[in-house]
C-alpha atoms as a printed R data frame, in Angstrom:
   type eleno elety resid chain resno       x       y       z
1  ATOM     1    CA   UNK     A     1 -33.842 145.347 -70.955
2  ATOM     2    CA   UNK     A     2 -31.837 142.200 -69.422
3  ATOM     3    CA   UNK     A     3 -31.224 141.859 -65.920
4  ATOM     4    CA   UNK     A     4 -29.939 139.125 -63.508
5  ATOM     5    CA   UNK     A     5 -31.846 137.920 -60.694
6  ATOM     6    CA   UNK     A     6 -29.546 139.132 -57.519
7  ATOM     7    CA   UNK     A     7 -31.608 138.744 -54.680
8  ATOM     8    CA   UNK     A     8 -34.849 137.149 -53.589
9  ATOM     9    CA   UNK     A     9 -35.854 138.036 -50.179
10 ATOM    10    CA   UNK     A    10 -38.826 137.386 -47.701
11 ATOM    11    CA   UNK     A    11 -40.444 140.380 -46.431
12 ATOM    12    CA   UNK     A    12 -38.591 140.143 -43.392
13 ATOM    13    CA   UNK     A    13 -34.771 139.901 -44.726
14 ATOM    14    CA   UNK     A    14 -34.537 136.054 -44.497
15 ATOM    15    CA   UNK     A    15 -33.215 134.631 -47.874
16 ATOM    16    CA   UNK     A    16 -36.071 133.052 -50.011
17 ATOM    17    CA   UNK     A    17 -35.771 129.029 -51.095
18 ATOM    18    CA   UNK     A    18 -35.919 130.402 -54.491
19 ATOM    19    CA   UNK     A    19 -33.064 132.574 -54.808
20 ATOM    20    CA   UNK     A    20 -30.624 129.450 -54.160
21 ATOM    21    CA   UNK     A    21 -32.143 127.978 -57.810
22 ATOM    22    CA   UNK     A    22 -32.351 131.286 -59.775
23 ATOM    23    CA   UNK     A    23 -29.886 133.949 -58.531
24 ATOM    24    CA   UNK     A    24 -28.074 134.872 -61.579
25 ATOM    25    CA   UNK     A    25 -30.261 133.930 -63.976
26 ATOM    26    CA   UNK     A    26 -31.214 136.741 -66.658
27 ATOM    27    CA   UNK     A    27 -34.172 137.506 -67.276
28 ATOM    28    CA   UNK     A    28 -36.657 139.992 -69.393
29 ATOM    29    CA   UNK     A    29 -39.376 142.217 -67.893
30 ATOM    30    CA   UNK     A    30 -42.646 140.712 -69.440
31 ATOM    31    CA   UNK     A    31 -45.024 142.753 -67.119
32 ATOM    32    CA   UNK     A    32 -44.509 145.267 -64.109
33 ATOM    33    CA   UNK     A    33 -47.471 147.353 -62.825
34 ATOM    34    CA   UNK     A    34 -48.735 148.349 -59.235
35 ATOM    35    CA   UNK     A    35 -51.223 145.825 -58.200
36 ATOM    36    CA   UNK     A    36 -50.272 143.126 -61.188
37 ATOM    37    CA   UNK     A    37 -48.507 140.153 -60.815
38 ATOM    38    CA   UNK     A    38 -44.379 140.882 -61.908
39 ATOM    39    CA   UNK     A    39 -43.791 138.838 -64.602
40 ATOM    40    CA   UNK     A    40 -40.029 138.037 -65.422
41 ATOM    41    CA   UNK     A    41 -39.126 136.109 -68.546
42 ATOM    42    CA   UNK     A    42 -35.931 133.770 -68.332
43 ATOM    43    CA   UNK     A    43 -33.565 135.341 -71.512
44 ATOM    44    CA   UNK     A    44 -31.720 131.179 -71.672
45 ATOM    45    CA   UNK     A    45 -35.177 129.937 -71.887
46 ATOM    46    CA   UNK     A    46 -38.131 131.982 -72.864
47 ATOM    47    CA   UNK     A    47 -40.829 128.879 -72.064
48 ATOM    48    CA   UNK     A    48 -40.236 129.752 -68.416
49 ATOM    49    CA   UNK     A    49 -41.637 132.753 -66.293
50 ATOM    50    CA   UNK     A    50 -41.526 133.552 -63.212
51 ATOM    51    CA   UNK     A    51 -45.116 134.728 -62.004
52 ATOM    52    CA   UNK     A    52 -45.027 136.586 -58.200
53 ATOM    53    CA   UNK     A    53 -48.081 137.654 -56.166
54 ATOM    54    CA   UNK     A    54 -49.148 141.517 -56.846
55 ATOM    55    CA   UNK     A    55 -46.765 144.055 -56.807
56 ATOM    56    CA   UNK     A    56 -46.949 146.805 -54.208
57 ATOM    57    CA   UNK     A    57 -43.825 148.974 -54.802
58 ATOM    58    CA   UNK     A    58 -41.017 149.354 -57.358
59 ATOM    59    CA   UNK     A    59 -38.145 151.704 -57.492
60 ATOM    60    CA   UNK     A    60 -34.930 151.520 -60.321
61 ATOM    61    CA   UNK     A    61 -31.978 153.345 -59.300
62 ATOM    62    CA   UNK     A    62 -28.754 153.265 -61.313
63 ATOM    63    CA   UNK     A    63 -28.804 149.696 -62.526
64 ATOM    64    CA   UNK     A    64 -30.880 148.265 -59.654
65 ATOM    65    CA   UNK     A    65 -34.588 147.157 -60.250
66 ATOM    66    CA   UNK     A    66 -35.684 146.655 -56.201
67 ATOM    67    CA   UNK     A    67 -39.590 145.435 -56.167
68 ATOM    68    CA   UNK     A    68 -41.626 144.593 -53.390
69 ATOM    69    CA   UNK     A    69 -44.582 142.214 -53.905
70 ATOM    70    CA   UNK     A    70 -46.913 140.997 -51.236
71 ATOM    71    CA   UNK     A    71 -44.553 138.329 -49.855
72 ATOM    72    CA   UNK     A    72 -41.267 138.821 -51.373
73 ATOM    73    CA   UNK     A    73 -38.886 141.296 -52.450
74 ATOM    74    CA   UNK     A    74 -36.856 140.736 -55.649
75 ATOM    75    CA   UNK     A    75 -33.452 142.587 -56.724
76 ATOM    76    CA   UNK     A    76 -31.978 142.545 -59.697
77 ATOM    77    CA   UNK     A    77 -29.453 144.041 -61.481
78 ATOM    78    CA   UNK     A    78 -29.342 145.271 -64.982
79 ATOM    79    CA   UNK     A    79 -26.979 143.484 -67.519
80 ATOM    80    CA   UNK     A    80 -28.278 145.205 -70.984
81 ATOM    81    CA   UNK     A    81 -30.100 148.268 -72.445
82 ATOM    82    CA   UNK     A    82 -31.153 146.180 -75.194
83 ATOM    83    CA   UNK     A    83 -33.987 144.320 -74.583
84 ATOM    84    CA   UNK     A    84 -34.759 140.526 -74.297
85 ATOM    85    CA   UNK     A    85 -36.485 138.994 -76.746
86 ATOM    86    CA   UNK     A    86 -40.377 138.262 -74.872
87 ATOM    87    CA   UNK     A    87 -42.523 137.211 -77.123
C-alpha cells in the first residue's frame, strides 16, 4: 500500500516542523503495531525511513490512515492498493 504523508501534527493540533519537509511525500508501511515504533518507508527513496516514538492508537477509514504516537499524530492518505516495494 502507498500513501502520502498529509499531515503531521503535535499532540495538541499545532503543525509539526516536520510536516513542512515531508508532506506529500509517499511512502510504504514498513511496520505498524500498538506499542512499536511506526515505521514508514519513503516509495522515491527506499534508503530513508521515517522512525516515530511508539504507537498508541491507529484507525483507517476510507483512504485515511490517522495514527497517534506518543508525541505526534500522523495522517496520511492512501494513493495505491498495490504495495510499495520495502525491502
Amino acid at each position: 500500500m502507498t500513501y502520502t504523508i498529509e499531515r503531521i501534527r503535535k499532540k495538541n493540533g499545532e503543525v509539526h516542523e516536520r510536516e513542512l519537509r515531508r508532506k506529500g511525500q509517499r511512502v510504504g508501511v514498513g511496520m505498524l503495531a500498538l506499542g512499536a515504533p511506526l515505521i514508514l518507508v519513503y516509495v522515491d527513496d527506499e534508503n530513508k525511513v521515517l522512525t516515530t516514538s511508539p504507537v498508541e492508537a491507529y484507525s483507517e477509514t476510507g483512504d485515511a490512515l490517522i495514527v497517534q504516537t506518543r508525541n505526534t499524530v500522523y495522517c496520511l492518505r492512501k494513493v495505491s492498493e498495490v504495495a510499495a516495494h520495502i525491502s
